[in-house]
C-alpha beads as a LAMMPS data file, in Angstrom:
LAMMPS data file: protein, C-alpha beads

437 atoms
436 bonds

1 atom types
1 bond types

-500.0 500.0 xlo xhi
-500.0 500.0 ylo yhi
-500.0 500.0 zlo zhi

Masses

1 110.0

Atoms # bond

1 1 1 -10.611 2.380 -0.955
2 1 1 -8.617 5.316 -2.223
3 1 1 -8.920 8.922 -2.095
4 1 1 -9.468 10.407 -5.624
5 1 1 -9.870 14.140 -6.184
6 1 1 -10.433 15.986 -9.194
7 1 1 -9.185 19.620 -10.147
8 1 1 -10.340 21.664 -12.653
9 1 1 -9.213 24.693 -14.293
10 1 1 -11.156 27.181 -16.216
11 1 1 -9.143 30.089 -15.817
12 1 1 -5.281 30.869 -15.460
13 1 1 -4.637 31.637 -11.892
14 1 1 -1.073 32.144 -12.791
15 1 1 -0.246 33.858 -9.182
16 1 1 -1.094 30.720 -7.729
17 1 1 0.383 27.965 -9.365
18 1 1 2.120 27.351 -6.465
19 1 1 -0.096 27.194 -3.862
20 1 1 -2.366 24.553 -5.827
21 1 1 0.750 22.706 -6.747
22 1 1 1.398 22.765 -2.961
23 1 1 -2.327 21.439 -2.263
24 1 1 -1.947 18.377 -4.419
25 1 1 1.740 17.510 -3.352
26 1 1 0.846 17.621 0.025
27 1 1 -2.618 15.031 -0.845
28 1 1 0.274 12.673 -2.832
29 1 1 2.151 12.354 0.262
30 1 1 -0.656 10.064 1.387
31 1 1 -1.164 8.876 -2.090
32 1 1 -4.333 10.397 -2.919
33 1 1 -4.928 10.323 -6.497
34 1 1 -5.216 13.511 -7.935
35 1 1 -6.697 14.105 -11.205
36 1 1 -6.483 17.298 -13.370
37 1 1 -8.765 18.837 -15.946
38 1 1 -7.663 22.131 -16.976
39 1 1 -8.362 24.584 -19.893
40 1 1 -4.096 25.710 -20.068
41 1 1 -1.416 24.173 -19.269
42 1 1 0.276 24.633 -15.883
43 1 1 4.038 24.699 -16.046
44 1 1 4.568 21.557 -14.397
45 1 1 2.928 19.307 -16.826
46 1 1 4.696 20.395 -19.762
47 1 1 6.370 17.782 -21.611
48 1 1 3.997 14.953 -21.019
49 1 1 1.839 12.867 -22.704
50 1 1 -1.973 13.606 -23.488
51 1 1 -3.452 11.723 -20.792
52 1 1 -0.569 10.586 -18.173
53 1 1 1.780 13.355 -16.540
54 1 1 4.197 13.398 -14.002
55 1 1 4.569 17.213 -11.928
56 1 1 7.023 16.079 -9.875
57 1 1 9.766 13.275 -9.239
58 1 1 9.213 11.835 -5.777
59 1 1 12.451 9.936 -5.877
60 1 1 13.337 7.339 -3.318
61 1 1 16.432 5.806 -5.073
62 1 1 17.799 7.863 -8.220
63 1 1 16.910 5.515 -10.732
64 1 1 13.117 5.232 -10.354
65 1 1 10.500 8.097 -9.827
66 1 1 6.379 7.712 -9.306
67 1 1 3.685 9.396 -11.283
68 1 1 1.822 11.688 -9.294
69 1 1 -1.072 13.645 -10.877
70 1 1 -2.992 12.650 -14.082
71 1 1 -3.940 15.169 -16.670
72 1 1 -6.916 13.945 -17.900
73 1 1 -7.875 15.908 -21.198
74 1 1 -11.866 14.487 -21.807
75 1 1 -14.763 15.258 -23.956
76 1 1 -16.988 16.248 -20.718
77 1 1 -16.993 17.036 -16.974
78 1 1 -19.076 14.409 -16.745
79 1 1 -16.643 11.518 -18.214
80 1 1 -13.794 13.411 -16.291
81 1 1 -15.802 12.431 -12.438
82 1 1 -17.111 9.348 -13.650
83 1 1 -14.081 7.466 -15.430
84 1 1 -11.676 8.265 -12.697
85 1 1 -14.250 7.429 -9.979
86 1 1 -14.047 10.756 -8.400
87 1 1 -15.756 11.490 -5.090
88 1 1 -13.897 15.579 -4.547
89 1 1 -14.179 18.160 -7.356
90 1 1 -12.072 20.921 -6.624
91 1 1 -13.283 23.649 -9.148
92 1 1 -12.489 27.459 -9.483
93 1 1 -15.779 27.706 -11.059
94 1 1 -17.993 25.446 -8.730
95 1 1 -20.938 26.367 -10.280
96 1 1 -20.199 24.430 -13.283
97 1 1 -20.107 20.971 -11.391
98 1 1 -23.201 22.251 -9.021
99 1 1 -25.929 19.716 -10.543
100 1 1 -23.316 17.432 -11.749
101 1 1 -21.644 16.847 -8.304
102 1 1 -24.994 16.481 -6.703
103 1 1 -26.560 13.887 -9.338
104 1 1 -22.899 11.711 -8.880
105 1 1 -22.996 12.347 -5.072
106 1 1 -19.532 14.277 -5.499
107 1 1 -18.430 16.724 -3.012
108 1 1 -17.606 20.152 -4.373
109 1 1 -15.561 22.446 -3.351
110 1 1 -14.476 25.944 -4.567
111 1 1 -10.795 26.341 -5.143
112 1 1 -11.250 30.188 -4.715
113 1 1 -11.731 29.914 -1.450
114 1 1 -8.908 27.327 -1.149
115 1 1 -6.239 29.735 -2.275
116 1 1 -7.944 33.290 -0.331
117 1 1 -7.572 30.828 2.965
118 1 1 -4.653 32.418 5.046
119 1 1 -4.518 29.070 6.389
120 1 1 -1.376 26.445 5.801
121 1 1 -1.493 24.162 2.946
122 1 1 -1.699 21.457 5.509
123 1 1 -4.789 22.758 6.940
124 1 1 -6.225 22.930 3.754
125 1 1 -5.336 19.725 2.598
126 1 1 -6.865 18.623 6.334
127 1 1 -10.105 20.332 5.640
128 1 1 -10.331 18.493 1.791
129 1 1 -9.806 15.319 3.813
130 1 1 -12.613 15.947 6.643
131 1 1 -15.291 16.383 4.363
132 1 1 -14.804 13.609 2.296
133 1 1 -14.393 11.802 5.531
134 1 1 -17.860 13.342 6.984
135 1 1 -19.761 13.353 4.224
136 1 1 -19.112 9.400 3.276
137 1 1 -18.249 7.502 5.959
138 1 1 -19.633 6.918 9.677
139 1 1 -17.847 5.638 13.146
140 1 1 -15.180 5.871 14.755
141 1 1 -11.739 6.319 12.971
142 1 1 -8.639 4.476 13.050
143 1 1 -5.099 4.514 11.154
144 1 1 -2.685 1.551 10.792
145 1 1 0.629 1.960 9.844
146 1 1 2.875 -1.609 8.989
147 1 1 6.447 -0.892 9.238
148 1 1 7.949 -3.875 7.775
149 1 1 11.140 -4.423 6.291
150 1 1 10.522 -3.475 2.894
151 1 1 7.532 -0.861 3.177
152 1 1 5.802 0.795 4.768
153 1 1 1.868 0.584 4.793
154 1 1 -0.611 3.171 5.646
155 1 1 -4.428 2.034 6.212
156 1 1 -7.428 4.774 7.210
157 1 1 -10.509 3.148 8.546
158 1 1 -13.543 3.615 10.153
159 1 1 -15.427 0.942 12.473
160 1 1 -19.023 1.779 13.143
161 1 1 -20.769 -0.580 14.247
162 1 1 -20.292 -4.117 13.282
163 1 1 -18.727 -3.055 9.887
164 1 1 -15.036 -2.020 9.034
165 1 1 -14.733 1.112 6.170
166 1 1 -11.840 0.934 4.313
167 1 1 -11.301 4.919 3.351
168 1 1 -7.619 5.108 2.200
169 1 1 -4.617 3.033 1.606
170 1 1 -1.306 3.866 0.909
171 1 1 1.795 1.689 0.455
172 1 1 5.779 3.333 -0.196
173 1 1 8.777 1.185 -0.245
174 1 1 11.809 2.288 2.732
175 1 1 13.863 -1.010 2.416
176 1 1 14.261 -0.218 5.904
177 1 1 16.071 -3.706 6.586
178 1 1 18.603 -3.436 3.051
179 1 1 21.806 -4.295 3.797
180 1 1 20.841 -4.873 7.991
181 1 1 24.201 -6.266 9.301
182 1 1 24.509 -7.825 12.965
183 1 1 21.327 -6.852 14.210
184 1 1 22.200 -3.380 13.296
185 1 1 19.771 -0.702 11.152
186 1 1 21.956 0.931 8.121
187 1 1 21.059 4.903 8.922
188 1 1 20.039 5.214 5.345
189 1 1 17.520 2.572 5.638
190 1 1 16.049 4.332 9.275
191 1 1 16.215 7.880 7.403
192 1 1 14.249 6.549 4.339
193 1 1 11.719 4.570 6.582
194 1 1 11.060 8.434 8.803
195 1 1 11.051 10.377 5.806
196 1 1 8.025 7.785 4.609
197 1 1 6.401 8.081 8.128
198 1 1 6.557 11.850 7.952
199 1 1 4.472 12.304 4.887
200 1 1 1.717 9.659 5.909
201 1 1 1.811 11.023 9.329
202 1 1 0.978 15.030 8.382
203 1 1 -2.455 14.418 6.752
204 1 1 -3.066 10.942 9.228
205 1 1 -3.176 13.219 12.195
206 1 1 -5.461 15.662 11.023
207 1 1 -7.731 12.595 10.463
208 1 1 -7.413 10.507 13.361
209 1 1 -5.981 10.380 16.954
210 1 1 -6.005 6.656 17.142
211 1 1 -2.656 5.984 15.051
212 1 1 -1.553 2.347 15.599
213 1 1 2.400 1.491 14.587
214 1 1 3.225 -1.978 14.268
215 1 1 6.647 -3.226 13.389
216 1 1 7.484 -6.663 12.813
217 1 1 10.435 -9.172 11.587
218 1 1 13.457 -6.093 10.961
219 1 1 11.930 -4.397 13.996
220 1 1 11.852 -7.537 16.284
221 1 1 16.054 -8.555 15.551
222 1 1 17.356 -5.130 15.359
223 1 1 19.845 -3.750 18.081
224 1 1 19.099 0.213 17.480
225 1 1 15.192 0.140 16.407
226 1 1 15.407 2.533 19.589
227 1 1 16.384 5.586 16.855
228 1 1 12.897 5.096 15.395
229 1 1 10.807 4.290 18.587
230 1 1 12.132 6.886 20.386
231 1 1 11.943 9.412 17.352
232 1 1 8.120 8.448 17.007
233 1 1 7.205 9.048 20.839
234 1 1 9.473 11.962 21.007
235 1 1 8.162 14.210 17.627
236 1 1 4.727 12.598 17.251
237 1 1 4.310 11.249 21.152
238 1 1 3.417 7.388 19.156
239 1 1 3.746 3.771 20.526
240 1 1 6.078 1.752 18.210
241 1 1 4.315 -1.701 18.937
242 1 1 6.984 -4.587 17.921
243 1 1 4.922 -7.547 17.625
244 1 1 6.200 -11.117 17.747
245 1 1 6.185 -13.440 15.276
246 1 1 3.095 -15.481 16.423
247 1 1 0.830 -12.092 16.844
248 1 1 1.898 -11.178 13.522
249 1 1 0.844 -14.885 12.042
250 1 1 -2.250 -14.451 14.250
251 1 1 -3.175 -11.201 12.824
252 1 1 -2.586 -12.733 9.285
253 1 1 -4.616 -15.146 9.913
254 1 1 -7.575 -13.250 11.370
255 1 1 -7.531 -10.524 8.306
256 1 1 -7.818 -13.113 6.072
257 1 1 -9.485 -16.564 6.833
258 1 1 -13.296 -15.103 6.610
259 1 1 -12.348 -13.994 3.274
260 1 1 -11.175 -17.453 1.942
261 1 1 -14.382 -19.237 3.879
262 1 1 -15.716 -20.974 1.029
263 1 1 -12.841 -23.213 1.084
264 1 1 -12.691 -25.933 3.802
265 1 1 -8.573 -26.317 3.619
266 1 1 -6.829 -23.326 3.634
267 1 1 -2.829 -22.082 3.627
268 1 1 -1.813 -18.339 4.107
269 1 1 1.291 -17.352 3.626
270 1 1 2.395 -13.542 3.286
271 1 1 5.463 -12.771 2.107
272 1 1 7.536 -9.935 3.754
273 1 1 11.003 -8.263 3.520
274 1 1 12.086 -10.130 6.800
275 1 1 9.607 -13.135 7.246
276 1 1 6.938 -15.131 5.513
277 1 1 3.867 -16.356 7.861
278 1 1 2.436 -19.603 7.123
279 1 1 -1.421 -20.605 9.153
280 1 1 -2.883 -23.462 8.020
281 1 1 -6.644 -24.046 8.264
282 1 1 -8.944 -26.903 8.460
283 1 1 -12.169 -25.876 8.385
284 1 1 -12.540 -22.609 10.579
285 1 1 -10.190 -24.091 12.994
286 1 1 -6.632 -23.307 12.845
287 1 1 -4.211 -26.800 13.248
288 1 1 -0.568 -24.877 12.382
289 1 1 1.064 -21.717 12.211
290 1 1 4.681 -20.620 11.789
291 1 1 6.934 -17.090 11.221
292 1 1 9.500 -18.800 8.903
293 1 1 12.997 -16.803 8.778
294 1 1 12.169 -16.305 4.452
295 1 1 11.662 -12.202 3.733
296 1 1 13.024 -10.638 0.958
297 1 1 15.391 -8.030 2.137
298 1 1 16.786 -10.705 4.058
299 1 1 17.551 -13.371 1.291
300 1 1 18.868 -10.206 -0.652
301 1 1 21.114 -9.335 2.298
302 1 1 22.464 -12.852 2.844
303 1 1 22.476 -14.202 -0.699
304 1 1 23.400 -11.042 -2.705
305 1 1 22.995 -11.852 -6.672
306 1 1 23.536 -15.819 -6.039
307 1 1 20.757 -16.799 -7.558
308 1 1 21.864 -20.932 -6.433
309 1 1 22.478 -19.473 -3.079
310 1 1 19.283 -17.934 -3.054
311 1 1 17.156 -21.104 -3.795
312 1 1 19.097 -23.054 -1.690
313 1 1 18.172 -20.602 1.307
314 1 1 14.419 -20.604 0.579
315 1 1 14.521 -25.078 0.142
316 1 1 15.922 -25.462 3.692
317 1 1 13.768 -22.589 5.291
318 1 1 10.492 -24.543 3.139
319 1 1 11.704 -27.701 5.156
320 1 1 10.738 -26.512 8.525
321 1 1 6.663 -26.973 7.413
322 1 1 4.759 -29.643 7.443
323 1 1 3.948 -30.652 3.756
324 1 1 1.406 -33.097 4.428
325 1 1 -1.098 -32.351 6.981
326 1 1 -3.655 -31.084 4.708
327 1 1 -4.998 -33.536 2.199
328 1 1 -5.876 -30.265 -0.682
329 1 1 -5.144 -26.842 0.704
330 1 1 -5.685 -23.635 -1.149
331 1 1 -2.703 -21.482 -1.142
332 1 1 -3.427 -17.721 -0.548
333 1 1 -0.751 -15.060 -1.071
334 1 1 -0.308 -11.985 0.604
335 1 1 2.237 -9.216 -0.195
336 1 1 3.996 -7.060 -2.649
337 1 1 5.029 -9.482 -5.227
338 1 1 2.053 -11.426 -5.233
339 1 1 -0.040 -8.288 -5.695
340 1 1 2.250 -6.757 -8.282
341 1 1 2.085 -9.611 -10.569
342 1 1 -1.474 -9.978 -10.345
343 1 1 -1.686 -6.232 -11.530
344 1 1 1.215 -6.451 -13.810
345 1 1 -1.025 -9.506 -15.272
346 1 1 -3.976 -7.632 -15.449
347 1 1 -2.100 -4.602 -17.102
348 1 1 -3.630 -2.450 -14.693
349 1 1 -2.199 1.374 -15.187
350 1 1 -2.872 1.948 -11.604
351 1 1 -2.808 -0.439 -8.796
352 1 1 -6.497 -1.394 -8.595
353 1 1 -7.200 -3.279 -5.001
354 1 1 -10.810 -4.358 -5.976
355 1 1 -9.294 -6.019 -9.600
356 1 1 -6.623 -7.567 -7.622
357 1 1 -7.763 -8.872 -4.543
358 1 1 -9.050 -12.764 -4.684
359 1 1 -7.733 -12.526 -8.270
360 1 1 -5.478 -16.226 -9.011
361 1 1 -1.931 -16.839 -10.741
362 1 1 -1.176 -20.233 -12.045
363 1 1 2.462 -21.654 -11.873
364 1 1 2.838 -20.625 -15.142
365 1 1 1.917 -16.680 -14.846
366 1 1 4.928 -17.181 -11.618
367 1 1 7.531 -19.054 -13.896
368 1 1 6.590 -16.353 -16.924
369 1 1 7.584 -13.246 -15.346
370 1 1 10.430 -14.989 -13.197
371 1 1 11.736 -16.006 -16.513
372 1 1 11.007 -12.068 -17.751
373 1 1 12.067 -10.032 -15.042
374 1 1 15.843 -11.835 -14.985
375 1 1 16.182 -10.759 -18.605
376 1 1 15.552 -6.978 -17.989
377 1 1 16.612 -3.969 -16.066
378 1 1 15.325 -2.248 -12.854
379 1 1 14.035 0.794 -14.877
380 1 1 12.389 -1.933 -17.285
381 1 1 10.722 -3.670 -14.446
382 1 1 9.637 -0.692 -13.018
383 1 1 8.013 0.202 -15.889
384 1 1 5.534 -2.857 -15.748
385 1 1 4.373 -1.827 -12.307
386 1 1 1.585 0.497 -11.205
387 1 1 2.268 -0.199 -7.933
388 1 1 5.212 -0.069 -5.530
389 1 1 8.202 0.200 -9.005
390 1 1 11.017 0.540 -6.399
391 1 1 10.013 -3.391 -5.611
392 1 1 11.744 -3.959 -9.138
393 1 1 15.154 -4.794 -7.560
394 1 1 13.675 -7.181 -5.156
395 1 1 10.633 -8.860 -7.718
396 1 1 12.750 -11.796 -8.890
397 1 1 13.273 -13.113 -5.317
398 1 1 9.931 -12.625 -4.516
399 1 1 9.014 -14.715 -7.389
400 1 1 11.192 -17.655 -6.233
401 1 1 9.667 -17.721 -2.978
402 1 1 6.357 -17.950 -4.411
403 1 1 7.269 -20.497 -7.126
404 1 1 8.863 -22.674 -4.401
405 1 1 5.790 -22.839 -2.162
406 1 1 3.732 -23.642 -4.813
407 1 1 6.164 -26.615 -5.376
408 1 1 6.285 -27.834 -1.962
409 1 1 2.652 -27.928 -1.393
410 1 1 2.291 -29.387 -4.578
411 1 1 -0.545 -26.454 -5.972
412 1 1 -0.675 -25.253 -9.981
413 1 1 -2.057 -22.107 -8.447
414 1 1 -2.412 -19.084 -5.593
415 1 1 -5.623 -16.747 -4.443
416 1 1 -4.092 -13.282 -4.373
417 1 1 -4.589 -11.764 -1.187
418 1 1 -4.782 -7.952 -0.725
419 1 1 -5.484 -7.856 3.456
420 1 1 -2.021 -7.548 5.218
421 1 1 -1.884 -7.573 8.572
422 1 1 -3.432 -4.318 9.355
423 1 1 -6.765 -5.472 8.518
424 1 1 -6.119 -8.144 11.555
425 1 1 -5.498 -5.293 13.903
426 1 1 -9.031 -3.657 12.445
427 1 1 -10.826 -6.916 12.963
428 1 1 -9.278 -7.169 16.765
429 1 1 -10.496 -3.627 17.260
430 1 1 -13.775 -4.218 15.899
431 1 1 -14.239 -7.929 17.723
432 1 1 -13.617 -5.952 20.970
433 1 1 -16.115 -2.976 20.500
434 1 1 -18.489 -5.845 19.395
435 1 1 -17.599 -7.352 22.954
436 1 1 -18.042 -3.820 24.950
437 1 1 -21.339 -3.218 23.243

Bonds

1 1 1 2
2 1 2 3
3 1 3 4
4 1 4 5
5 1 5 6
6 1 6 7
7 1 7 8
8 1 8 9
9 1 9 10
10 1 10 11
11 1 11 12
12 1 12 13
13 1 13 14
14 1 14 15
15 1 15 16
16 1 16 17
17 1 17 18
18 1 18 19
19 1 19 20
20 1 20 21
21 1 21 22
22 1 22 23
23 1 23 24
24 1 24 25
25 1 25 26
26 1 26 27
27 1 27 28
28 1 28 29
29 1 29 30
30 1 30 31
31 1 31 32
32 1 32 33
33 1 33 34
34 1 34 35
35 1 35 36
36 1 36 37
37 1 37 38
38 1 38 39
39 1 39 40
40 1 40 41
41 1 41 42
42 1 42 43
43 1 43 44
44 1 44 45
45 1 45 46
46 1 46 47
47 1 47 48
48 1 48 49
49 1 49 50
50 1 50 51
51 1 51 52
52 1 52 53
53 1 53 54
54 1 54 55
55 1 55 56
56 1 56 57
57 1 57 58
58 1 58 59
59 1 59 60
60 1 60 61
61 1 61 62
62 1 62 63
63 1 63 64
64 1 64 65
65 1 65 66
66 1 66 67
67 1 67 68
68 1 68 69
69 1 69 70
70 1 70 71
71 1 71 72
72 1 72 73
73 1 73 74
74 1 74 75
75 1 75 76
76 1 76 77
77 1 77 78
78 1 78 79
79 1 79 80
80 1 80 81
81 1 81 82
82 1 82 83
83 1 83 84
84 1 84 85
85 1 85 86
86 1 86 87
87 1 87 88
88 1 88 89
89 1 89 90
90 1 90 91
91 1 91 92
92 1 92 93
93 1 93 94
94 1 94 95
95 1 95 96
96 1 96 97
97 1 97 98
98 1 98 99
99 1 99 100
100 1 100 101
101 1 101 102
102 1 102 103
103 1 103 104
104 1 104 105
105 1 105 106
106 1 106 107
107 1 107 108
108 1 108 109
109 1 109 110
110 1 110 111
111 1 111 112
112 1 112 113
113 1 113 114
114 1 114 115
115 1 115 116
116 1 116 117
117 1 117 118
118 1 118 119
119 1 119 120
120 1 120 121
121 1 121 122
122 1 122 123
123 1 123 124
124 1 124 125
125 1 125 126
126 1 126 127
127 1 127 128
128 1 128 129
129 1 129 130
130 1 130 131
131 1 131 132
132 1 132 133
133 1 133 134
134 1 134 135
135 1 135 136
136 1 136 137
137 1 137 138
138 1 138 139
139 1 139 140
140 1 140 141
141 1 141 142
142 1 142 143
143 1 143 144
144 1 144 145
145 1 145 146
146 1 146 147
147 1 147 148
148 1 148 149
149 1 149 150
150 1 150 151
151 1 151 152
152 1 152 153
153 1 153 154
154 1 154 155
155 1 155 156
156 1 156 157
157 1 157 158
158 1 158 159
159 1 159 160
160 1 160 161
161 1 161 162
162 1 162 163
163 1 163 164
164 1 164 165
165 1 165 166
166 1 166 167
167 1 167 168
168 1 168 169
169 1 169 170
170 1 170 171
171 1 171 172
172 1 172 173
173 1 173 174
174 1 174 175
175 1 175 176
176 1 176 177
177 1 177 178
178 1 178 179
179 1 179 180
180 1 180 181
181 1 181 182
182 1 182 183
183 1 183 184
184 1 184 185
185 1 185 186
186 1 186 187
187 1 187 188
188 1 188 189
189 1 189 190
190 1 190 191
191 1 191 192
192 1 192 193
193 1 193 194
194 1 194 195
195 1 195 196
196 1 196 197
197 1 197 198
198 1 198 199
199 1 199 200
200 1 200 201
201 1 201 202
202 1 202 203
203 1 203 204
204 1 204 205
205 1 205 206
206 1 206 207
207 1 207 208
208 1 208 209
209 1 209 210
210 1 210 211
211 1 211 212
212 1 212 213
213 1 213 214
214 1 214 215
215 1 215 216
216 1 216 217
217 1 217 218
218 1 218 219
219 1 219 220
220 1 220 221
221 1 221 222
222 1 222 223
223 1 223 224
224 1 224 225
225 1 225 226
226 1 226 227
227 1 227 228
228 1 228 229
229 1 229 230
230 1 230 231
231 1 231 232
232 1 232 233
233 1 233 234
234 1 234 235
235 1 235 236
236 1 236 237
237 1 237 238
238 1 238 239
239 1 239 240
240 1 240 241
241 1 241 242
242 1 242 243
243 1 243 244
244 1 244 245
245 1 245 246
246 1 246 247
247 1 247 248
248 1 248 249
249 1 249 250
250 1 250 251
251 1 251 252
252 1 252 253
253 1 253 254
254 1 254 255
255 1 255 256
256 1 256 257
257 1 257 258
258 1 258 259
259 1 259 260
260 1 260 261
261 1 261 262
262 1 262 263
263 1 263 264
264 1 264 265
265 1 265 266
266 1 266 267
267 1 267 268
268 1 268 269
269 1 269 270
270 1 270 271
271 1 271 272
272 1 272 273
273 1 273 274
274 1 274 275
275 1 275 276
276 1 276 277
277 1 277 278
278 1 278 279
279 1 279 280
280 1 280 281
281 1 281 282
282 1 282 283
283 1 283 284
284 1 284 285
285 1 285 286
286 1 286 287
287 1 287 288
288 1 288 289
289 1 289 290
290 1 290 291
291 1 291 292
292 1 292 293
293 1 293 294
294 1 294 295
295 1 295 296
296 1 296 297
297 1 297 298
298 1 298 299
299 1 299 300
300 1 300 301
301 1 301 302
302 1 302 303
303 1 303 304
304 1 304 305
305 1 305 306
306 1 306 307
307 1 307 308
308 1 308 309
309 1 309 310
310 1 310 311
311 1 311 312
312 1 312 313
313 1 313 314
314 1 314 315
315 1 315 316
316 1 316 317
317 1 317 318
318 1 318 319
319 1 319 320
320 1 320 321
321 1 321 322
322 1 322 323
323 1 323 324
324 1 324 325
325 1 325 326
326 1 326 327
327 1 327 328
328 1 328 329
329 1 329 330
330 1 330 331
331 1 331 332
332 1 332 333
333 1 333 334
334 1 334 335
335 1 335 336
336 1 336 337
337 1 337 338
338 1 338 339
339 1 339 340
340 1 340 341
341 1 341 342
342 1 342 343
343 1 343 344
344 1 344 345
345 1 345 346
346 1 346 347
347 1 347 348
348 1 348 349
349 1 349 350
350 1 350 351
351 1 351 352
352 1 352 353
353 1 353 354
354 1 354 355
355 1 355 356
356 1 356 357
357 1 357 358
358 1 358 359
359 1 359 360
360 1 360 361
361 1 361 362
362 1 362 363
363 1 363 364
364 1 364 365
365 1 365 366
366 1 366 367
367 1 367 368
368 1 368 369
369 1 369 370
370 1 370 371
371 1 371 372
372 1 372 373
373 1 373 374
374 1 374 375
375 1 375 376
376 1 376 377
377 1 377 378
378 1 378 379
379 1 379 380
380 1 380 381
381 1 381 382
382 1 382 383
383 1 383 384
384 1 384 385
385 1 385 386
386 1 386 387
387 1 387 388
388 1 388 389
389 1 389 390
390 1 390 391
391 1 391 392
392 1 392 393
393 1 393 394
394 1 394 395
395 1 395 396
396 1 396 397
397 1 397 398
398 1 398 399
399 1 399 400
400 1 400 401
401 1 401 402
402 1 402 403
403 1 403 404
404 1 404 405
405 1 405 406
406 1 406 407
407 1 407 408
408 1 408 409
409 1 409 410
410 1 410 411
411 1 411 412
412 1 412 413
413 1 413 414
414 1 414 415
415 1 415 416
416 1 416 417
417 1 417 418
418 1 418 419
419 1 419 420
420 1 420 421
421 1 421 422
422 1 422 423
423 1 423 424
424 1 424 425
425 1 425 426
426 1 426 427
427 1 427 428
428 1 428 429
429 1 429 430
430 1 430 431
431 1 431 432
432 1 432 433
433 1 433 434
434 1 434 435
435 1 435 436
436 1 436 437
């Protein structure tokens, strides 16, 4: 569920460390994973460590930057593909990876002809994404983009059939609702959240024409979301859909209950930067749902650093559910800090979906790193996370909120849940092709 691509290096093509600089930056936009295995040393990895290397800050905020490429220096070609799980070899000499990449099933392709192209890097990049797309996958393709309040979250599927492909996921914090005052968007926070949009959408629609935008709690209360909508149909011709709060607790609930069948009662909650759902199951029938005024961003922007004000906030928002309808419900998680912690638990160097998806965090593992985080710094934080570090200055209240649920339902524990609300909107789409056909 992530597109990894290897390049190696056998020979200096010191004319055009650009241009392949310019390839991979413009894959990282999407957050492709790129890997490099090179002979020399380009420029731009100078001055890192042996196996983990940062070519370029792609700074949101001043204080935090995210790795981008990994120089992987290995004992073979074959380790190289195989520990990184690589599925595109881009190689100026393909003919070394010509029986490897067909034993792996890897697609190889010949930088060479890469860097001769007269074409656009974007093009390029386009035509690296098509055949991995073609050559793996079947159906008909689909992206989903969640603009929420905090991030925003890309999703590239394909539906063939009776079956959903996840191809590519991608995930960037725009803290689009920080610091939202009177129903009214800050400009920084609109700016941060198009800037975002921009980079997912250049690659996205070279893949796909059927681009779905979804915006939810920020989007729904603020007075100019107009400067995005109309920015997105005007430069990209897109629909901004601003759902309400039930679709987005219905789509919640329909990403996620199949997933969480063995268990006959069954809370969701997902935890966002303006609202938490809550859908409570008995059985395979749903009895209560609810979009409960507790995201992030917005206990940040009411509560500030009062950490007493804060927990106050998320008791009397808690009271408006019912605690006692089911008689043992599972609680299962979905969002940022729930994911984050299950990663930063698992010590994961790079956000791994597969390791952290149904994965479980006791009340202690919540109260451990609540406890942690207050005692050390944003860059600190940051540090611990392979996913999302710009969530640092937000963690701790995320924590809270979970912490507190746990209390009021009375549950030592949490399933981690790594299907947002964009997997609803896949399993709509794919319910009513099922229906047509």
């Amino acid at each position: 569920m992530l597109l990894k691509i290897g390049l190696c290096l056998t020979t200096d093509h010191i004319h055009q460390h650009g241009r392949i600089i310019e390839i991979l930056r413009e894959l990282v936009k999407i957050h492709a994973r790129c890997y490099v295995l090179s002979n020399y040393s380009l420029p731009e990895l100078e001055g890192s460590d042996p196996q983990y290397s940062i070519i370029r800050d792609n700074r949101l905020f001043d204080q935090f930057s995210s790795r981008e490429f990994t120089a992987a220096f290995l004992k073979s070609e074959r380790e190289f593909l195989t520990k990184n799980s690589i599925k595109i070899i881009i190689s100026d000499n393909p003919n070394q990876f010509k029986i490897l990449s067909k034993d792996l099933n890897i697609i190889n392709i010949d930088l060479n002809e890469l860097l001769d192209s007269p074409k656009p890097t974007l093009k390029t990049t386009g035509k690296i994404v098509h055949e991995f797309v073609s050559t793996y996958y079947r159906g008909i393709s689909y992206a989903i983009f969640d603009v929420g309040t905090n991030n925003v979250q890309l999703v590239w599927a394909m539906i063939d059939k009776d079956r959903i492909e996840i191809i590519h996921r991608a995930s960037q914090i725009s803290a689009m609702g920080k610091n939202m005052s009177n129903g009214m968007l800050t400009k920084a926070g609109i700016e941060r959240t198009k800037k975002i949009l921009r980079d997912f959408l250049r690659l996205t629609k070279l893949f796909t024409n059927n681009i779905i935008l979804v915006g939810t709690s920020c989007s729904r209360e603020s007075k100019n979301i107009d400067l995005l909508k109309d920015w997105l149909k005007e430069r990209y011709d897109l629909a901004y859909q601003i759902i309400s709060e039930n679709e987005e607790a219905e789509l919640v609930g329909l990403a996620n209950r199949e997933l969480f069948n063995e268990f006959r009662e069954l809370i969701i909650f997902d935890i966002g930067g303006g609202s938490t759902e809550f859908i409570f199951y008995r059985g395979n029938k749903k009895i209560y749902q609810n979009s409960l005024q507790l995201g992030i961003r917005r206990i940040e922007n009411f509560c500030n650093d009062d950490m007493h004000k804060k927990l106050e906030y998320i008791h009397r928002k808690l009271k408006e559910l019912p605690a006692d309808i089911l008689r043992e419900p599972v609680l299962a998680g979905i969002g940022g800090t729930v994911t984050n912690i299950s990663a930063v638990k698992q010590k994961l160097i790079y956000y791994d979906s597969e390791a952290v998806h149904k994965s479980k965090l006791s009340k202690n593992d919540i109260e451990f790193y609540l406890k942690k985080f207050k005692k050390l710094s944003l860059i600190e934080i940051s540090k611990l996370m392979p996913f999302e570090p710009l969530r640092a200055n937000v963690i701790t209240t995320g924590l809270m909120i979970v912490l507190e649920i746990m209390n009021y339902f009375g549950q030592d524990s949490i399933f981690v849940s790594d299907y947002g609300l964009q997997f609803g909107v896949l399993e709509r789409i794919r319910l009513k092709v099922n229906e047509i056909t």
